[in-house]
VOGU-3710 file (C-alpha; in Angstrom, 3 decimals, decimal comma):
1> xxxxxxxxxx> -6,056/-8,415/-19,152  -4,330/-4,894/-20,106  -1,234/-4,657/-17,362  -2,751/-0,827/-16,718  -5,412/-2,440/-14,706  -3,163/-4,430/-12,217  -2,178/-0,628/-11,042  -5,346/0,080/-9,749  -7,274/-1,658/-6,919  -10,295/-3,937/-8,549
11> xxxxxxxxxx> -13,541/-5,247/-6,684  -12,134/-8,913/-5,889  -8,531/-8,080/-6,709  -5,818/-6,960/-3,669  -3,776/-4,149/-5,379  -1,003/-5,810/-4,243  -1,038/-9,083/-6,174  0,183/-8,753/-9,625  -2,625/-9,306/-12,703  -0,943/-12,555/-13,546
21> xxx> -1,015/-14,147/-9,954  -4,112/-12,649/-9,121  -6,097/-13,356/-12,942
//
């Protein structure tokens, strides 16, 4: 997934956990 996303809080995603950890 694009890294710009990780900045931003998604539905089903805690801002705080990085894109790779989280996805």
């Amino acid at each position: 997934r694009p890294a710009g996303l990780a900045a931003a809080p998604r539905r089903g995603r805690p801002a705080r956990a990085p894109a790779g950890s989280a996805d």
